[in-house]
C-alpha positions, 0 to 999 in steps of 0.5 A, spaced: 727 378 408 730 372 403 738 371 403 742 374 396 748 370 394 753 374 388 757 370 384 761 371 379 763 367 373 766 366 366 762 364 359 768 364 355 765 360 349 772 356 347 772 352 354 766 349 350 771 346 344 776 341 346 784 344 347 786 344 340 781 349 338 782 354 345 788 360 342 782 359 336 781 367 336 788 369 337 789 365 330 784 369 327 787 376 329 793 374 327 791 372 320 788 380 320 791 383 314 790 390 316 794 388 323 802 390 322 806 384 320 810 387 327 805 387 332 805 379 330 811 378 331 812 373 337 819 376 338 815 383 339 810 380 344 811 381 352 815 374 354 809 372 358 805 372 351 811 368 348 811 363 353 803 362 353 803 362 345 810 356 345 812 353 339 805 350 338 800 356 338 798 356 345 796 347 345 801 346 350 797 351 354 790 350 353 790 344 358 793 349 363 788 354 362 782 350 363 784 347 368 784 354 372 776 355 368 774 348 371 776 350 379 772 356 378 767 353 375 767 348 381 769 353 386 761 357 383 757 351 382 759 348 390 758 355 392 751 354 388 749 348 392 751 350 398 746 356 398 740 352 394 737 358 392 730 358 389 732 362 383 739 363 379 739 371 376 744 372 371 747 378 368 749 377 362 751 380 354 746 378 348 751 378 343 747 380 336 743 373 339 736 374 341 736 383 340 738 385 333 737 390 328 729 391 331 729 392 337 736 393 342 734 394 350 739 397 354 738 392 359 731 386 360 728 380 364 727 374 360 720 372 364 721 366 360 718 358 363 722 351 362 724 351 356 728 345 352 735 348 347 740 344 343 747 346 345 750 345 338 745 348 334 747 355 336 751 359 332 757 358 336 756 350 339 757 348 331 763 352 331 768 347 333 768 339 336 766 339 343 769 339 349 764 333 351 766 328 347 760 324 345 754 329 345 750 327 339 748 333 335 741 333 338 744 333 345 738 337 349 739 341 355 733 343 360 733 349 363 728 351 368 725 357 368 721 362 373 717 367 370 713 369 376 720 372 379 722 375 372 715 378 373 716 380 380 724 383 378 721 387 372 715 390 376 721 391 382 725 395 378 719 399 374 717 401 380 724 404 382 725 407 376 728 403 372 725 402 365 726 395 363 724 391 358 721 384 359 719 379 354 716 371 354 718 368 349 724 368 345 725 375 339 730 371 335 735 366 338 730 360 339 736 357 344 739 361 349 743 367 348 750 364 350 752 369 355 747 365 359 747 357 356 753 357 357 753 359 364 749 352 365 752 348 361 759 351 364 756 350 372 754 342 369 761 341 366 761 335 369 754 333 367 750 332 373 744 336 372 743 344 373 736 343 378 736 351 380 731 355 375 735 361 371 732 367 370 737 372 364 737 379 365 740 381 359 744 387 358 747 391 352 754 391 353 757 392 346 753 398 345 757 401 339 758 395 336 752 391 337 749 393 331 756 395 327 760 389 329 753 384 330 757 383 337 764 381 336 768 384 331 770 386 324 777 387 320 781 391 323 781 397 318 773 396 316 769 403 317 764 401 322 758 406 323 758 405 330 751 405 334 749 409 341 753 407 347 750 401 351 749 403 358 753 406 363 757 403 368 755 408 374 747 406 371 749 399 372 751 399 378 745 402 380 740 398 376 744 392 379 743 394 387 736 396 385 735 388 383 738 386 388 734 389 394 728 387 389 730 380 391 733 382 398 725 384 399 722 378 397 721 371 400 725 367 395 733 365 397 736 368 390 743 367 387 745 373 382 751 371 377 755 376 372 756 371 367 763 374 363 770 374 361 773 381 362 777 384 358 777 381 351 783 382 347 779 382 340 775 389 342 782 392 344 784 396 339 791 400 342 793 393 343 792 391 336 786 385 338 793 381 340 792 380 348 787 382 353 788 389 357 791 386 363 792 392 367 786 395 366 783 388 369 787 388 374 786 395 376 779 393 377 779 386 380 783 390 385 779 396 387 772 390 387 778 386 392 779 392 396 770 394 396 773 400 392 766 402 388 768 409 388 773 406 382 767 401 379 762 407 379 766 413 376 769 408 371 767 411 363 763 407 359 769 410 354 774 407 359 770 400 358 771 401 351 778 403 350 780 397 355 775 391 351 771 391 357 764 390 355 763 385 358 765 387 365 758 391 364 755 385 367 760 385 373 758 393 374 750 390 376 754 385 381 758 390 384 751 395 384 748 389 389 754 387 392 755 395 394 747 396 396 746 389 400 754 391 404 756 383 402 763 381 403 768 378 398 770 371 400 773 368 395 776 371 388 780 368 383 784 373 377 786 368 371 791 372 367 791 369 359 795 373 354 793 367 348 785 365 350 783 372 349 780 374 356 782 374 363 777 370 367 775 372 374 771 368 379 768 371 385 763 369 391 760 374 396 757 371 403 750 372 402 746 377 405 740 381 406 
């Protein structure tokens, strides 16, 4: 019977541009035409987005910020050592990356082998400067890989049920889908090597909007035709557990990590795509502080959607494997943003059977 660890991160992508750049999807919302010129305006904010927003469109309040990212990550990646697990599993969304028009799985295990990628050859790398001055263009970035325990995940899950697909190679992003990437370069933030072999277990948490949006967003007044739903919470919870007692019946120490911001102001429509839907996240944080997953299972994919949780979906396969192995939470942390898009939530569970 191996060890299970579960830890839970975040991938947001402007950690990875120097601060200036960091409120850079709050700017764009704000310069939406569709979006009412009072639901812009600052003085009509909640005080804690004024105060986050200040008089620099939110520069003074980046530093900050990524201060709280980086004692999460530091907090993961120590946990991480500590544990020296043979293999790392991550839930995590492909964004209109790897799974396009052709082919859109509900949830997948990449059984890909060690592969070499280019961080700032991505769609999202070549967005703004780096945080890490000095990387040339051609930076690479080696990320081992296990395909004989990808193997052994997807036959695991069939065999419970679970129509997964899986695949060995790359459909479309010959990088990584940064859902997982960045969990890498985020975990080695201080770059001093990522030794573990990743496993990506991606699931389609944009569902509707995957096609319709390609991952992230339209003018808020364009009609979308919306395409079927992603999975539903209640399934990837059970999906979740069933991976988790795959790998808890293995003999290999496993670190399962969702890897996502939650709420994601740019999905939340009711709130004009200005600011995150902080009650919606705390009211789940609570419930996985408190081992509530009656709350995480009766959850709606509708109430994921209305609250720009998408991405929670990956939380929802974590709190399945917390929930099915019995592990305890022994440390949390909710870093609440109204500026940068997303709330972040880090987590570690002791390790268990």
């Amino acid at each position: 019977m191996a060890e299970v660890q579960l830890l839970g991160m975040t991938h947001y992508p402007p950690f990875a541009g120097r601060d200036e750049f960091m409120s850079g999807i709050h700017h764009r919302m704000l310069a939406d035409p569709d979006v009412p010129a009072e639901a812009k305006d600052p003085a009509n904010w909640p005080p804690e987005q004024q105060a986050e927003w200040g008089d620099d469109g939110g520069r003074a309040a980046a530093p900050v910020h990524r201060a709280a990212l980086i004692a999460g990550f530091d907090r993961v990646r120590a946990a991480l050592e500590r544990f020296d697990p043979d293999v790392v599993i991550v839930f995590g969304d492909d964004q209109y990356e790897n799974f396009t028009e052709d082919l859109i799985p509900a949830y997948s295990v990449l059984a890909y082998p060690d592969r070499t990628v280019y961080p700032y050859r991505t769609r999202i790398g070549r967005a703004v400067p780096s945080y890490w001055e000095g990387e040339p263009e051609d930076h690479a970035v080696t990320i081992k890989g296990r395909p004989d325990i990808a193997r052994h995940i997807a036959s695991g899950l069939l065999d419970r049920g679970f129509d997964i697909a899986y695949a060995y190679r790359p459909l479309h992003d010959e990088q990584l889908a940064h859902a997982f990437l960045n969990t890498v370069l985020f975990l080695d933030h201080r770059r001093t090597g990522f030794p573990w072999p990743m496993v990506p277990m991606p699931i389609n948490c944009y569902g509707s909007k995957v096609i319709a949006a390609q991952g992230g967003w339209k003018p808020f007044g364009e009609k979308l035709e919306l395409d079927p739903p992603s999975p539903a919470p209640w399934r990837l919870m059970d999906l979740g557990g069933a991976t988790a007692r795959v790998l808890a019946d293995s003999p290999w120490r496993v670190s399962i990590v969702a890897s996502s911001s939650w709420s994601h102001a740019f999905l939340v429509d009711h709130q004009w795509r200005l600011r995150p839907d902080t009650p919606a996240d705390r009211a789940l944080y609570e419930a996985m502080v408190a081992g509530d997953y009656d709350t995480w299972a009766k959850t709606t994919t509708d109430a994921v959607v209305h609250a720009g949780q998408q991405e929670v979906l990956n939380w929802f396969a974590l709190l399945g494997a917390a929930r099915e192995l019995g592990a305890q939470l022994s440390w949390s942390e909710f870093v609440e943003t109204w500026v940068f898009n997303s709330n972040k939530v880090f987590a570690e569970w002791e390790p268990a059977r």
